[in-house]
N, C-alpha and C positions, 0 to 999 in steps of 0.2 A: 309407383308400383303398389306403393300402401294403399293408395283411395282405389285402386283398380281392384284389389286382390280383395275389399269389402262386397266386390259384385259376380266375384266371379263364383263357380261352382262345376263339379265335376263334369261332365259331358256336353258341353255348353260348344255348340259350336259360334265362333269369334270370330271377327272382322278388326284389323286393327288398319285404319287410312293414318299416312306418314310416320310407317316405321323406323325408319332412318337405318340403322346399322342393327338392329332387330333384337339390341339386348332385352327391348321390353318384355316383347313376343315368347323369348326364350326364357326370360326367367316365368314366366306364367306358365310356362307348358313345360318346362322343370319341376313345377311343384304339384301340377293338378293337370289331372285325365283333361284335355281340350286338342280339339281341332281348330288350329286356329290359321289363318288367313293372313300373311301380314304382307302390304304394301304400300307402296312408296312410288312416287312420282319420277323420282330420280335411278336409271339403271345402276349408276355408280354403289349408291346404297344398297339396292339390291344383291349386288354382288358381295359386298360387303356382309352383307347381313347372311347370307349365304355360306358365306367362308368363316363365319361367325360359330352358326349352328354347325359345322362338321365337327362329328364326335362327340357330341354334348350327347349325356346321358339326360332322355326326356320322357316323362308320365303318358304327355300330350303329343302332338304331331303338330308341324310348324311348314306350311309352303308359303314360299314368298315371289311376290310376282308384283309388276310395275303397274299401277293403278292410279287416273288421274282422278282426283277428286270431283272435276267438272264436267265428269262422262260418266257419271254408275249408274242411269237410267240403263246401261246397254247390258249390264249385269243382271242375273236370271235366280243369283245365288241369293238364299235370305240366311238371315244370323240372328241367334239368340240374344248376342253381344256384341254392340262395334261400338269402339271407340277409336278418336281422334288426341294428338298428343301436338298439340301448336301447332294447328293444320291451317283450321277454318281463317286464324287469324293471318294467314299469307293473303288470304280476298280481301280485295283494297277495297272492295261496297261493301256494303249492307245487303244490296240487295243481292249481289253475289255468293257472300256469305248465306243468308235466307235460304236461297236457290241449295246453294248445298248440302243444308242443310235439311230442309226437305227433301232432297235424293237421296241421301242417306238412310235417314226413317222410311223411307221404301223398301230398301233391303232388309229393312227388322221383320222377322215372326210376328206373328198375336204374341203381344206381351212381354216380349224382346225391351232392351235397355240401350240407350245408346248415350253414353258418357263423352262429353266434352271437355276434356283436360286443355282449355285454354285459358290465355292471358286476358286478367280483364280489367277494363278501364276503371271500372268503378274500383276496384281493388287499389291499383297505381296510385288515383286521386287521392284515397284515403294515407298510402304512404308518404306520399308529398307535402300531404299539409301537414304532417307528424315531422318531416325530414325538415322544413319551412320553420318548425317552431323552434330548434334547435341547429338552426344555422346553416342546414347541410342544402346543395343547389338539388335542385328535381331533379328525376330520374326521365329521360325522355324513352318512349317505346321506339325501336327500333322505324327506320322511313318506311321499310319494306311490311311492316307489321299492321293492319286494324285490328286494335283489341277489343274484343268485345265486352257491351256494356249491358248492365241485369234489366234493364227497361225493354228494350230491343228485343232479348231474350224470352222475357216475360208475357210480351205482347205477342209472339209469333204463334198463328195458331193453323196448326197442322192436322188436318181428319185423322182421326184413332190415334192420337199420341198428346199425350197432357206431359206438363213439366213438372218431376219428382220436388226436385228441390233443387237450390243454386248451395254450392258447398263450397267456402273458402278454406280447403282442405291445407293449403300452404301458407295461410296465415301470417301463422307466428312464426315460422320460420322466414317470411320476408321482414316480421315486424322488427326479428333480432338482428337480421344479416345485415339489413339495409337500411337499418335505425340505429337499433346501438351498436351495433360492430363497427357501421359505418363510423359512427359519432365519437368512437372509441381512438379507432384507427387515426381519424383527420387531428386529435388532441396528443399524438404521438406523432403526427407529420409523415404517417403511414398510410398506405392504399389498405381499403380490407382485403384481409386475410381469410376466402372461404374455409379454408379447412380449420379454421380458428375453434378455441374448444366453445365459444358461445355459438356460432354456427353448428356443432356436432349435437349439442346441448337441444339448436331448437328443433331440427329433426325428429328429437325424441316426443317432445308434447304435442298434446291434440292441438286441433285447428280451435279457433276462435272469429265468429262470424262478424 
């Protein structure tokens, strides 16, 4: 919600693809004037997300409606602002991922932002060999998961859309969680403990690239 709420801005109409239960959506349009869009693949969520927002005192407006990631060609809507929160990486290709990723940047305005809050390889590798130097076994990305990697990213080129920058906004908080808490933890014959105070600790600092 931190890296999100650096782009957002008062009247900014939003797209968010795989809201899940729609805390995001809701806390964004709790704090700032937006019209925001949120959808989810799965009805279950939807509803969810729905019974979420009843009663919630909000700046913004929040409609939430079932949207497959692999069909937004057929949508008419355009947005100032869409992001994705561990979407893309449910597309087991590349070129899949690619594909919808280009659909997406269809729906943006002239000058529109479109933020990918997802899991990325390069990122993992970098934890592993840190996790490697100090004893601890790798972390594997989930079967159902391709996480995307900054080369791929980097190379993808889309008419009227350039890539801002690649931000490893969650850093330090995996460097702490899943390094030294981990590391901590296994020398006490314990499992990490997320809510541990060095996990609350990393939360608070900036990212580190």
């Amino acid at each position: 919600m931190l890296a999100l709420e650096k782009y957002i801005k008062p009247g900014q109409k939003v797209l968010e693809i795989g809201c899940g239960n729609g805390v995001t959506a809701i806390h964004l349009a709790k704090n700032c004037k937006l019209k925001i869009t949120a959808s989810d693949y799965s009805q279950e969520m939807i509803k969810e997300a729905k019974k979420l927002a009843q009663d919630q005192k909000l700046k913004g407006s929040v409609e939430f409606k079932c949207l497959d990631v692999t069909f937004l060609k057929k949508s008419k809507a355009r947005y100032d602002l869409i992001y994705t929160e561990r979407v893309i990486i449910n597309l087991l290709t590349w070129k899949e991922q690619k594909k919808a990723i280009q659909n997406i940047c269809g729906l943006l305005k002239r000058g529109g932002f479109f933020l990918m809050l997802e899991n990325s390889a390069d990122g993992l590798k970098k934890i592993n060999a840190f996790r490697k130097c100090i004893g601890l076994n790798a972390i594997q990305a989930p079967w159902h998961n391709r996480y995307l990697n900054d080369q791929e990213i980097q190379s993808l080129k889309i008419k009227g859309i350039k890539l801002d920058n690649i931000d490893y906004y969650s850093s330090v908080y995996y460097f702490l969680s899943r390094i030294v808490n981990a590391f901590l933890a296994k020398h006490k014959n314990n499992k990490p403990d997320y809510n541990s105070k060095i996990n609350r600790l990393a939360l608070s600092l900036p990212s580190i690239s």
